[in-house]
SEZA-977554 format. One record per residue (C-alpha): x negated, y, z; residue number from 0; chain; residue in three letters. Coordinates in nm, 4 decimals, decimal comma. Each point is the difference from the previous one (the first is absolute). Example, Ala and Ser with C-alpha at 12.3 -4.5 7.8 and 13.67 -1.06 7.14 Angstrom:
// SEZA-977554
atom X=-1,2300 | Y=-0,4500 | Z=0,7800 | num=0 | cadena=A | residuo=ALA
atom X=-0,1370 | Y=0,3440 | Z=-0,0660 | num=1 | cadena=A | residuo=SER
//
This chain:
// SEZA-977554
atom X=-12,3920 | Y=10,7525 | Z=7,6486 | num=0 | cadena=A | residuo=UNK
atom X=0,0636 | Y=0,3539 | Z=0,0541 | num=1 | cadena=A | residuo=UNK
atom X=-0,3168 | Y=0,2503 | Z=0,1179 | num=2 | cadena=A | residuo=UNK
atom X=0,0402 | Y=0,1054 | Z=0,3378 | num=3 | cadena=A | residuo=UNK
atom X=-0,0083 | Y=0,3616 | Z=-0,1325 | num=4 | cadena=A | residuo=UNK
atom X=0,3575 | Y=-0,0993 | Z=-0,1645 | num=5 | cadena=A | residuo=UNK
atom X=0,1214 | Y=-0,1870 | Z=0,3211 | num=6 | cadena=A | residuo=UNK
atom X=-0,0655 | Y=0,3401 | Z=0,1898 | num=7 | cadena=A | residuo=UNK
atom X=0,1632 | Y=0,2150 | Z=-0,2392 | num=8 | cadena=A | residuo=UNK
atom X=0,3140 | Y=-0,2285 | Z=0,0179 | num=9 | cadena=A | residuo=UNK
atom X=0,0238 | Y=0,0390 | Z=0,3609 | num=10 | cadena=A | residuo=UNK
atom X=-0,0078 | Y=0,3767 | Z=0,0023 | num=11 | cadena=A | residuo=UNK
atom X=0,2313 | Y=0,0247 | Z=-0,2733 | num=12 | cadena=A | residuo=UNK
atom X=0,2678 | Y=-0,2572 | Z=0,2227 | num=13 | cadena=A | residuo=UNK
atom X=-0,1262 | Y=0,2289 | Z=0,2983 | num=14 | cadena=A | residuo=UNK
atom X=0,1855 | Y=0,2491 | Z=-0,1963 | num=15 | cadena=A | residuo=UNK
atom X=0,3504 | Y=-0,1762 | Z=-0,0159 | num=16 | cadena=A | residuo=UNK
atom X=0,2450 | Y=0,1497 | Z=0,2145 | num=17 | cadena=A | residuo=UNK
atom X=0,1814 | Y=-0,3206 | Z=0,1627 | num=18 | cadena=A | residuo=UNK
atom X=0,3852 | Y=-0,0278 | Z=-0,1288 | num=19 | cadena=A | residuo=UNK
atom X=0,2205 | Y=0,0993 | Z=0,2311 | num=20 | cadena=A | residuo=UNK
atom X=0,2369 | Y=-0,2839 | Z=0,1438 | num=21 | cadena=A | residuo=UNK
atom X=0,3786 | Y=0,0572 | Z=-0,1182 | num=22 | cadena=A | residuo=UNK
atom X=0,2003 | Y=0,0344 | Z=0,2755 | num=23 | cadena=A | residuo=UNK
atom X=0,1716 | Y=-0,3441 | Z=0,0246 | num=24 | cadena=A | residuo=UNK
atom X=-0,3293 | Y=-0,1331 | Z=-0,0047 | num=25 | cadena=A | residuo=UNK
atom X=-0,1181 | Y=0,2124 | Z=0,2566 | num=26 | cadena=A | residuo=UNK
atom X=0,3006 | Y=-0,1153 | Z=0,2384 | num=27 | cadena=A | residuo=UNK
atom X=-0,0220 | Y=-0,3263 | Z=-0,0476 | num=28 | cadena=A | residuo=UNK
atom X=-0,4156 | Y=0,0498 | Z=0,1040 | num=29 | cadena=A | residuo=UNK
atom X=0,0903 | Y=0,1814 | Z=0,2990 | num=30 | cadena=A | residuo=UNK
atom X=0,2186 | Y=-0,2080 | Z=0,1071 | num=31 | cadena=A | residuo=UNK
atom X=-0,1707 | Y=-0,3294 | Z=-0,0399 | num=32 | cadena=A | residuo=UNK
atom X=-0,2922 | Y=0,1582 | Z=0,2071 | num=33 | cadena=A | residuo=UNK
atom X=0,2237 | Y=0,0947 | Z=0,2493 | num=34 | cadena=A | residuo=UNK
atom X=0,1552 | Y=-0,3533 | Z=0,0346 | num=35 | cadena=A | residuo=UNK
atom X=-0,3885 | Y=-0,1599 | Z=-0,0242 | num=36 | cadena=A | residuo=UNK
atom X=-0,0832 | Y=0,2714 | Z=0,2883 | num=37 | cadena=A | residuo=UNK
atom X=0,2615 | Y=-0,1602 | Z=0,2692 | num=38 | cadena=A | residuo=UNK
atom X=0,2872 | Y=0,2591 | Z=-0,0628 | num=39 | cadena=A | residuo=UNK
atom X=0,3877 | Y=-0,1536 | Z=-0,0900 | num=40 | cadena=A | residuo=UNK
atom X=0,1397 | Y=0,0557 | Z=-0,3287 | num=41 | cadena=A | residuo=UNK
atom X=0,2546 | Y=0,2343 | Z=0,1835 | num=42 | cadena=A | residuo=UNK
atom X=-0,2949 | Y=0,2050 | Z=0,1069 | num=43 | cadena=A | residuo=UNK
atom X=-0,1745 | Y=0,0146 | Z=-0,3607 | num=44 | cadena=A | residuo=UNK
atom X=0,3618 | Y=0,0850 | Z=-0,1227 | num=45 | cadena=A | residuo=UNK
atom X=0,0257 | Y=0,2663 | Z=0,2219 | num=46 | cadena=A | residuo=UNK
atom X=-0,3348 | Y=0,1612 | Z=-0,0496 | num=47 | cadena=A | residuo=UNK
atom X=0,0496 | Y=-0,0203 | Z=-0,3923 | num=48 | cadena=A | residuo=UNK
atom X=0,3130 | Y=0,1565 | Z=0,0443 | num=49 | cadena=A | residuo=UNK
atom X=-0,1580 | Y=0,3276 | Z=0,1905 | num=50 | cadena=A | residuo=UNK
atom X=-0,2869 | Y=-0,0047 | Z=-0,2418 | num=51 | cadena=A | residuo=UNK
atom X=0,2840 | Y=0,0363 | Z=-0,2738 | num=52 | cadena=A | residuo=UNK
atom X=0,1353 | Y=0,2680 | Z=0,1601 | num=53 | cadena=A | residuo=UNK
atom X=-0,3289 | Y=0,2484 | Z=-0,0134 | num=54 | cadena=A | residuo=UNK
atom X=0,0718 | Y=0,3168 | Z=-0,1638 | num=55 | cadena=A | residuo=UNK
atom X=-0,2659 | Y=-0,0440 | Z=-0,2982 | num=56 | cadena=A | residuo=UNK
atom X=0,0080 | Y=-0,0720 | Z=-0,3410 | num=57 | cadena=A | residuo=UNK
atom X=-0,0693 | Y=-0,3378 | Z=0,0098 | num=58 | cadena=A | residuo=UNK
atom X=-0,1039 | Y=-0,1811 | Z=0,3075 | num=59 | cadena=A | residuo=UNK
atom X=-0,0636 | Y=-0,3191 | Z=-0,1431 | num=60 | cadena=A | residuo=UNK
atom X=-0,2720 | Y=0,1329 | Z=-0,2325 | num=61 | cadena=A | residuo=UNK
atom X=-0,2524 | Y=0,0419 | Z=0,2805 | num=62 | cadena=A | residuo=UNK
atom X=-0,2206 | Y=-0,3367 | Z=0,0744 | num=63 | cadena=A | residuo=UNK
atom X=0,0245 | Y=-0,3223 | Z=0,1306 | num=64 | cadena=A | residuo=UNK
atom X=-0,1899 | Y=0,0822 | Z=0,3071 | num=65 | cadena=A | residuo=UNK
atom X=0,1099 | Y=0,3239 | Z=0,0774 | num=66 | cadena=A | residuo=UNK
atom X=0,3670 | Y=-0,1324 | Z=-0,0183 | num=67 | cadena=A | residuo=UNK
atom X=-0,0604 | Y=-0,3006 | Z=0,2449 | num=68 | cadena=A | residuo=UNK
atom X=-0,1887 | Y=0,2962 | Z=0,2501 | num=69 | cadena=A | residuo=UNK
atom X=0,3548 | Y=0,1836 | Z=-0,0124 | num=70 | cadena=A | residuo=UNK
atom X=0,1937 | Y=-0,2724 | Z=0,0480 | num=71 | cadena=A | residuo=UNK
atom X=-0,1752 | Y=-0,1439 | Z=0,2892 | num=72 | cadena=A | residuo=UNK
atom X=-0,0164 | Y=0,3925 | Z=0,1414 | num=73 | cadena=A | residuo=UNK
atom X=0,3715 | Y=-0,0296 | Z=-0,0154 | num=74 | cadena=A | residuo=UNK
atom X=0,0526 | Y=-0,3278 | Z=0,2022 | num=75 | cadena=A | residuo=UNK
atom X=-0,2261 | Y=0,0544 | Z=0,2511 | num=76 | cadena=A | residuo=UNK
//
């Protein structure tokens, strides 16, 4: 059994981990599930994908999960 001294050094050091970002196809396929889930049409999810695509960054689709579905619903409603 591991000493709770070891336990709590393991969970700051996982702290630490910055979370992977999601690759983009991923990422779509997230967004637009929670979309669809959320009450919106696939043509709906489609279209707020496709203006989240067309942002004038880097890489959109490199931001998170939550912050993606925000936009999108920003964008339908």
């Amino acid at each position: 059994m591991a000493s709770p001294s070891a336990i709590g050094s393991l969970a700051v050091e996982a702290s630490h981990v910055a979370p992977e970002p999601p690759r983009s196809d991923d990422a779509r396929k997230h967004v637009r599930a929670a979309l669809l889930t959320l009450g919106f049409r696939g043509v709906e999810a489609d279209r707020a994908i496709l203006v989240i695509n067309r942002k004038e960054c880097d890489d959109p689709w490199r931001r998170p999960i939550e912050i993606l579905v925000r936009e999108a619903i920003c964008i339908l409603t």
